[in-house]
N, C-alpha and C positions, 0 to 999 in steps of 0.2 A: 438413527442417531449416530451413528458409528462413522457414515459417511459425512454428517457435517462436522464430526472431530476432524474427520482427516483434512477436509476442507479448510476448518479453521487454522487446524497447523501447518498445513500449506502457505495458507494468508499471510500468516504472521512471519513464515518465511521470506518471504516476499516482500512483506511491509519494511521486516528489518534490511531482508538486500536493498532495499527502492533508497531508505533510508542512508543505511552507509554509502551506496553509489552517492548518492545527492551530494553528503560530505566531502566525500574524494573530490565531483566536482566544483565543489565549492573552496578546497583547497589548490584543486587547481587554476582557477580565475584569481583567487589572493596570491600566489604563487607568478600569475601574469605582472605583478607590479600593475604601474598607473599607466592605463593604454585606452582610446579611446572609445568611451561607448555612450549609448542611448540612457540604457535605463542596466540596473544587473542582470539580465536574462534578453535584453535588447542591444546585437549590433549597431554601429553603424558603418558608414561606407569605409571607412580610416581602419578599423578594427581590423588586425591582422585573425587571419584565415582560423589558425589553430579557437582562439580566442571565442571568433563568436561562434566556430561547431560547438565548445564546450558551454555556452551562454545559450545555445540551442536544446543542448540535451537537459540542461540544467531546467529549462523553459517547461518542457515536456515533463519534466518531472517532480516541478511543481507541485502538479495535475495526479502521476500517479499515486506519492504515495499518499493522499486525504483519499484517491480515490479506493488504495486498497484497506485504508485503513479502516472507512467506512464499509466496505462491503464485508471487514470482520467483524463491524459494532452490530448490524445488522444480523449475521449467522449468527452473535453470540446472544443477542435478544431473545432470536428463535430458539437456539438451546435452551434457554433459559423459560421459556414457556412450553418444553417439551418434559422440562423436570417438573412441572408443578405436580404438588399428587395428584391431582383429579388425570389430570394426562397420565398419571405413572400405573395409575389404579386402573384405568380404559387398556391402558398397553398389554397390560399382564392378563387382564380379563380376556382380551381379545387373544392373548399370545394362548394364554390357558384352553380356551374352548373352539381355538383354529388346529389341534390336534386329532 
């Protein structure tokens, strides 16, 4: 149990870095003024260089943080069916008579 605390609060570390990064990039595209492109996360041919790397990483990142943020929803499920008593009662049993 102890290692999916530390997991969790890794994640969430994570979640929040994915998170503020995202903002930064998305203040730096507002921050481009009116230049042209596709789509917000879509280049096109006209779009100067800076612009669509940061519409790239922005693209990408989309993706990370639902991605990290579900693999916390997940770990925290499982903790959370790790605290049931019948689990807590099994734990101690087994901690108790593994001596």
């Amino acid at each position: 149990m102890a290692a999916n605390t530390a997991v969790k609060a890794a994640l969430t570390v994570a979640a929040l870095a994915a998170t503020g990064y995202t903002g930064v990039l998305g203040a730096k595209l507002a921050d481009a003024g009116d230049v042209p492109v596709e789509a917000a996360v879509k280049p096109e041919k006209e779009t100067p260089d800076d612009v669509a790397k940061t519409q790239q990483q922005l693209r990408l990142m989309q993706w990370v943080v639902p991605a990290v943020t579900g693999l916390l929803v997940v770990l925290t499920s499982l903790h959370g069916e790790q605290q049931r008593p019948g689990e807590v009662i099994r734990g101690a049993v087994r901690k108790k008579f593994s001596r």
